[in-house]
C-alpha positions in Angstrom: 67.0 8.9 83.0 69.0 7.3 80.1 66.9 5.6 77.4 68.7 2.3 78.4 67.7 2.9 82.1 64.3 3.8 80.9 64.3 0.9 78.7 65.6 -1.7 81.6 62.4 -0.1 84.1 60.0 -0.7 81.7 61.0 -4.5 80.9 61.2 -4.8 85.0 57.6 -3.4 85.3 56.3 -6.3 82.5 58.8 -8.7 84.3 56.6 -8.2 87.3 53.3 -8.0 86.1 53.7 -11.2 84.4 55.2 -12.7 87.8 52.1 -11.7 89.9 49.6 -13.4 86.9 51.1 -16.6 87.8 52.2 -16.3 91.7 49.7 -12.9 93.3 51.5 -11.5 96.0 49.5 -12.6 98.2 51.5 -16.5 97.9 54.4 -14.7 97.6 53.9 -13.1 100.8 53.0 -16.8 102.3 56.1 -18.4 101.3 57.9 -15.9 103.4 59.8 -18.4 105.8 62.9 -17.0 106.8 62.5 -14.2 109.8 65.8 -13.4 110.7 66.0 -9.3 111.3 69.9 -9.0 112.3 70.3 -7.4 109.0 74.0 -9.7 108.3 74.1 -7.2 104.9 74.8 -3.8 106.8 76.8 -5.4 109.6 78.9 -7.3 107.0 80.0 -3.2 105.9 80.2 -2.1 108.9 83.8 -4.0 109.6 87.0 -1.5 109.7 88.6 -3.1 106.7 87.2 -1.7 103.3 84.8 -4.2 102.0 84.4 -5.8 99.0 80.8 -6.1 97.4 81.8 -9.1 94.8 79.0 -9.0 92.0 78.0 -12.3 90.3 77.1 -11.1 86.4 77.0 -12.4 83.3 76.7 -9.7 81.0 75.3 -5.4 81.0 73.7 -3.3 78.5 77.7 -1.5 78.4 79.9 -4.2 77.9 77.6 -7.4 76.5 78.6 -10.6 77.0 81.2 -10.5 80.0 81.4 -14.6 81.1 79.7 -16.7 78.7 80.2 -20.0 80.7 79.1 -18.0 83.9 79.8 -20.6 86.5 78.1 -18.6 89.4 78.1 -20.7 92.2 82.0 -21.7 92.0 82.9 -17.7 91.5 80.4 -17.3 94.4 82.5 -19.4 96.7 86.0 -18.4 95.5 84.5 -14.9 96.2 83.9 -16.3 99.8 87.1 -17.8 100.4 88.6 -14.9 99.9 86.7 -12.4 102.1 84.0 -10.8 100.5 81.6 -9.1 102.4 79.2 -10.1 100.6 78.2 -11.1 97.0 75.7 -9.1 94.5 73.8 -11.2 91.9 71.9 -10.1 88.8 68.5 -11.3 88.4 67.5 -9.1 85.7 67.1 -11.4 82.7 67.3 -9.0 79.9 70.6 -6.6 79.6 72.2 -8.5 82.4 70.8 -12.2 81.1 70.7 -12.8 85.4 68.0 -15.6 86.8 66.5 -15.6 90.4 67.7 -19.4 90.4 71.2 -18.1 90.3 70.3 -15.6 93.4 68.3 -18.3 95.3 71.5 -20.8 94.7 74.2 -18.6 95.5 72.6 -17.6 99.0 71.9 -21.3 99.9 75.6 -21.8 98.9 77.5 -19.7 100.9 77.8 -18.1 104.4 78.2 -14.5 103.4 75.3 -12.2 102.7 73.7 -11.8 99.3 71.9 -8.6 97.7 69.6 -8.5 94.8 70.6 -6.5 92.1 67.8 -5.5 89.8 65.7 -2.6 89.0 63.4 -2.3 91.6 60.1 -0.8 90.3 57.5 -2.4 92.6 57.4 -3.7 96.0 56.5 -7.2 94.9 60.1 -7.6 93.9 61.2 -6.9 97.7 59.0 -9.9 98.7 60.3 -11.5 96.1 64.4 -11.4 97.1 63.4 -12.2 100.6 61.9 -15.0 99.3 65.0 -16.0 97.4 67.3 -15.6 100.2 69.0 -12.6 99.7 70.0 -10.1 102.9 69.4 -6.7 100.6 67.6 -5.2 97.4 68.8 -2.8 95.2 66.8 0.8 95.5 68.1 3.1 92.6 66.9 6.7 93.8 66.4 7.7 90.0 63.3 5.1 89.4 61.6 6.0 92.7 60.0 9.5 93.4 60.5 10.7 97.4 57.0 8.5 98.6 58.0 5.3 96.8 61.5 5.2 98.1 60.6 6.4 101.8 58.0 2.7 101.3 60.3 0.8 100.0 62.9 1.4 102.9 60.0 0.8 105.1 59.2 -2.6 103.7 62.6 -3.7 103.6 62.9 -3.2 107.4 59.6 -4.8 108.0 61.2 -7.5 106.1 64.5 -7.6 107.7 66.2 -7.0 104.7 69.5 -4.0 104.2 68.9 -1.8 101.0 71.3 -0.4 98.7 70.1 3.3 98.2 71.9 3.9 94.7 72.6 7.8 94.0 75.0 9.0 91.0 74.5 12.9 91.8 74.4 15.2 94.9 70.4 15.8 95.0 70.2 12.0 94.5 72.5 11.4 97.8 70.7 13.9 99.8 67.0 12.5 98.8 68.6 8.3 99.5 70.2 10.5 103.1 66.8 11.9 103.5 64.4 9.2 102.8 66.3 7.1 106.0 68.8 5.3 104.0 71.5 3.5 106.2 73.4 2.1 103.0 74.4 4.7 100.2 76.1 3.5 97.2 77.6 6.4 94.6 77.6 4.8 90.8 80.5 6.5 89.4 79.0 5.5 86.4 76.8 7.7 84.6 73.6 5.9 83.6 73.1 8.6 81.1 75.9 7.6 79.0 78.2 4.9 80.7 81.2 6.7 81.1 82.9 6.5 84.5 84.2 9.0 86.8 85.6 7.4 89.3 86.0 10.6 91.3 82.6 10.7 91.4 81.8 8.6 95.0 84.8 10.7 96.6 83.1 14.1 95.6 79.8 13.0 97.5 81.4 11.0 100.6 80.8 14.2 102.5 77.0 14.8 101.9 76.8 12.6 104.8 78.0 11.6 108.3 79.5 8.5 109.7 76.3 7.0 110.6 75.6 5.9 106.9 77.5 3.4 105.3 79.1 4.9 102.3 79.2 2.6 98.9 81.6 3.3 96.0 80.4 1.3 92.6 82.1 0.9 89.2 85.2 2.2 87.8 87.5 0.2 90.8 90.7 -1.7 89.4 93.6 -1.7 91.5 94.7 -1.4 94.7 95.3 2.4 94.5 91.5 3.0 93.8 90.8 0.8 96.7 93.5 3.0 98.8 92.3 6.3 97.8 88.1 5.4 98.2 89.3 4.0 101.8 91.2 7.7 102.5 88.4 9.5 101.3 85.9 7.7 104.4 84.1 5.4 101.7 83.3 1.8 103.7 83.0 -0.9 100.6 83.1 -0.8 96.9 81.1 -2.8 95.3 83.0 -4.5 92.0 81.7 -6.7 89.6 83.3 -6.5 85.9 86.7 -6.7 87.0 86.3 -9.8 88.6 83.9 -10.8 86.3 87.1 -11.2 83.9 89.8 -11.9 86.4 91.3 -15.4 85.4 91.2 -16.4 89.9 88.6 -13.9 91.0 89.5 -15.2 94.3 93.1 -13.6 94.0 92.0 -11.0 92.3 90.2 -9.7 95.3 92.7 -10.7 97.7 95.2 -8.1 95.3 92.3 -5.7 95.8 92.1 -5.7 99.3 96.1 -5.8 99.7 96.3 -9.6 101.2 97.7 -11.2 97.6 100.9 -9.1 95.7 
């Protein structure tokens, strides 16, 4: 792991202690309302046309400040209009300056599922997005060891939640493929470093079969790199910068997905 990735684990593992101080998990676990188990995150990806994973997020530890007026919940529905899948929002508060609010207000906002993207590093945080709405939670393979991923995809199903198995490397796809993942996402970004390869999801589509939905992330900014992911087998990218800065986000993922010149 990276010193920034080590860095952002850490914070999330204070983050967490301090939430349980002032809510234990145990009234976390009671405000649990919402039962649904139809899972609208993995059957959202599961459509024939490549899907598009539209991420809500104010800044990252690479680029800093990316919208400082951040207005989430309009980009969340211009997002929707446009047919997203589904929307990703930051809660980490840190590197990313994300809030829960924005999570829990985007997913009472819109029709279209919602993950949680954070560093997952205990399951309190699962309880937690189910709490705030979302449909999925972000499982990064390098911050969990075999056991602790294998739980965490267990508790996600007992919650009716999708997860987002995150791998950047081949033994990292084959643990996520291993461990029961249904949702693989490929960062062609290096954590190490942050430079991109966006090659890097097309050299690992063919770890595993069709029974896995297969996730490109970062380095996606034109239509060609939505053709050739689509080519390669991948079913949804996941993009979040580049619409981040996009002066209609709304058009900008219609040019993505071909239905705006």
């Amino acid at each position: 792991m990276s010193d920034i990735l080590e860095e952002i684990a850490a914070y999330a593992r204070i983050r967490v202690e301090e939430k349980k101080k002032t809510k234990p998990l145990s009234v976390l676990k009671n405000e649990i309302q919402n039962a649904a188990y139809d899972f609208p995150f993995e059957k959202a990806l599961k459509k024939e046309d490549m899907n598009v994973i539209a991420e809500c997020k104010k800044a990252s530890p690479s680029k800093g400040l990316i919208s400082p007026d951040f207005p989430y919940l309009s980009q969340a529905q211009s997002y929707e209009a446009a047919g997203a899948a589904a929307i990703s929002v930051l809660t980490e508060t840190k590197w990313f300056l994300g809030k829960d609010e924005y999570l829990k207000e985007i997913a009472q906002s819109v029709q279209i599922p919602v993950l949680r993207k954070d560093f997952t590093v205990d399951p309190y945080m699962i309880y937690e997005a189910k709490v705030l709405g979302a449909s999925a939670v972000l499982l990064i393979v390098s911050l969990l060891d075999e056991k602790s991923l294998e739980e965490d995809l267990r508790l996600a199903e007992e919650l009716g939640l999708s997860a987002l198995v995150e791998a950047h490397d081949e033994e990292e796809v084959k643990l996520a493929y291993s461990s029961g993942a249904r949702i693989i996402g490929v960062n062609n970004r290096n954590l190490r470093d942050f430079t991109i390869d966006f090659n890097n999801s097309i050299r690992l589509r063919n770890l595993v079969g069709d029974d896995v939905i297969f996730v490109a992330e970062s380095g996606i900014h034109a239509r060609a790199d939505v053709l050739k992911l689509s080519a390669a087998g991948i079913h949804a990218v996941l993009i979040g910068e580049q619409l981040m800065r996009a002066e209609d986000p709304g058009e900008e993922i219609g040019r993505l997905k071909g239905t705006v010149v």
